[in-house]
N, C-alpha and C positions, 0 to 999 in steps of 0.2 A: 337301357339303351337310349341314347341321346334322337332328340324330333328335331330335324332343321325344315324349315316351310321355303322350297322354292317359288316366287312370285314370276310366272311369264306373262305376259301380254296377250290378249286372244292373236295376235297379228305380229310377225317382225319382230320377235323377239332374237338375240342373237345366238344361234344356235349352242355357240363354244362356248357361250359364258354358262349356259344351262348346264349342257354333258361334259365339261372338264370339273367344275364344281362338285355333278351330281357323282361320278365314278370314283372322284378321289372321297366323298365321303362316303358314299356303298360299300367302298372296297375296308374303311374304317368304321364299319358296322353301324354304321349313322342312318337313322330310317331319316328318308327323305319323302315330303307333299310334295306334289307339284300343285301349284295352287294357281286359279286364274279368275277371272270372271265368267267364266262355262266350263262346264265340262265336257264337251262337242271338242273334238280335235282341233287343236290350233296346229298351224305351223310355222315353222321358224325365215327368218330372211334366209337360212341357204337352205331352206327344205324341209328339215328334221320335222318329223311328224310327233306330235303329242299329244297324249289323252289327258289333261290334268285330272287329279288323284280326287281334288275338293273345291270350294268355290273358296273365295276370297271369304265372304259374308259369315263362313261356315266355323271358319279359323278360331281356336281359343288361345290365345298368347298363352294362356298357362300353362296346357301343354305343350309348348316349343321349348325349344333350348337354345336355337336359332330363327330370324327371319330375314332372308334375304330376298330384292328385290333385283330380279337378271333384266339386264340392260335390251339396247337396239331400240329404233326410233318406235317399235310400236309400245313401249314400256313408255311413253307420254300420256298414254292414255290413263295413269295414275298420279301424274304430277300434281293434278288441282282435285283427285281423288278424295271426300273427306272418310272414307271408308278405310283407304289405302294408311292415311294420315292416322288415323285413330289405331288402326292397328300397328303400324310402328313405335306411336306414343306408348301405346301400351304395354308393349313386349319391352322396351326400353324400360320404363317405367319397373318393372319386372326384374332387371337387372339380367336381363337375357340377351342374349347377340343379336344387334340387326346391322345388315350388309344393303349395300348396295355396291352393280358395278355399272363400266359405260358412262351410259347417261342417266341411270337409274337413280344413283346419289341426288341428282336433284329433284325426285319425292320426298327424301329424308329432308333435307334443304327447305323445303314448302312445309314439311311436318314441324320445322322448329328444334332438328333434333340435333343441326349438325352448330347451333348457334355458339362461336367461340370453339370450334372443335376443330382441329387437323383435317384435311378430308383432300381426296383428289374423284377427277369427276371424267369423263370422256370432253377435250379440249372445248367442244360447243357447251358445256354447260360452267364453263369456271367462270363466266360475271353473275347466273342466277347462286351462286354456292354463296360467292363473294359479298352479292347484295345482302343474302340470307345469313351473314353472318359467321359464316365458316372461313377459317385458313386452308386455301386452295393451295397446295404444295404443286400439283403434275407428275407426283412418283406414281410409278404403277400401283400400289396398294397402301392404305396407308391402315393404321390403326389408332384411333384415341377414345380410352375405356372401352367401352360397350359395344363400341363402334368400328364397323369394318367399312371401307369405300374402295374400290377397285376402278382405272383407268379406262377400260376397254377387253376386245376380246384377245390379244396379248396379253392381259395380266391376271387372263384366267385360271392357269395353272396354280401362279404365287396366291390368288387369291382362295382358290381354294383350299390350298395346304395352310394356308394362315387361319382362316376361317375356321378348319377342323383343328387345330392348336388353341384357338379362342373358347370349342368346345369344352 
């Protein structure tokens, strides 16, 4: 059975990027973490309540198969992350999937990961992508290798049907 690590934000995380991702892969037998920096209930910008599964710290890239980091303005709070950073390095590194959607791509962007790569980002973050080295395209999903980046919570659905394909 295939591990994908969901990344929310203790705060404002965007609800639909989380549960359109997490359903479409549940329902394709994909164990899913929710993963954050507490395990104390967060909740989401429209409400959605959640217990995350593990903490960030706790994560082993090796067992994932995925890591994706879900967007909405409280997902900043891993941008200058070096924890956040180290663990996408690593999974990458690994030849595993890491995702980001929203504005979440520009953690991977600070991580060094998206340098020379395709990517699209939620419209406020395409000069930190650009600075960082990435080709900012604006499609709703994009993919190059290893690498998934998603727009917003509009291209939550494609995003996660690509994502579980990537699988």
């Amino acid at each position: 059975m295939k591990t994908v690590a969901l990344v929310i934000a203790e705060r404002e995380f965007r609800d639909e990027e989380y549960q359109v991702p997490l359903e479409i892969l549940q329902a394709n037998n994909v164990r899913v973490l929710t993963v954050s920096t507490t395990t104390n209930e967060v909740v989401g910008k429209l409400g959605m309540k959640v217990t995350p599964d593990t903490l960030m710290d706790d994560l082993d890239p090796a067992a994932l198969d995925g890591l994706v980091f879900i967007g909405g303005g409280g997902s900043e709070q891993y941008f200058d992350d070096p924890t956040a950073h180290e663990l996408a390095r690593k999974t990458a590194q690994l030849g595993k999937v890491v995702g980001a959607i929203c504005i979440a791509p520009v953690i991977l962007a600070n991580a060094q990961l998206l340098v020379g790569k395709t990517a699209t980002v939620y419209p406020d973050g395409k000069d930190i992508l650009e600075k960082q080295g990435a080709k900012y395209t604006g499609n709703p999903v994009e993919v190059d290798g290893n690498i998934i980046t998603g727009n917003g919570p509009e291209a939550a659905k494609e995003f996660g049907e690509t994502l579980l394909k990537m699988l």
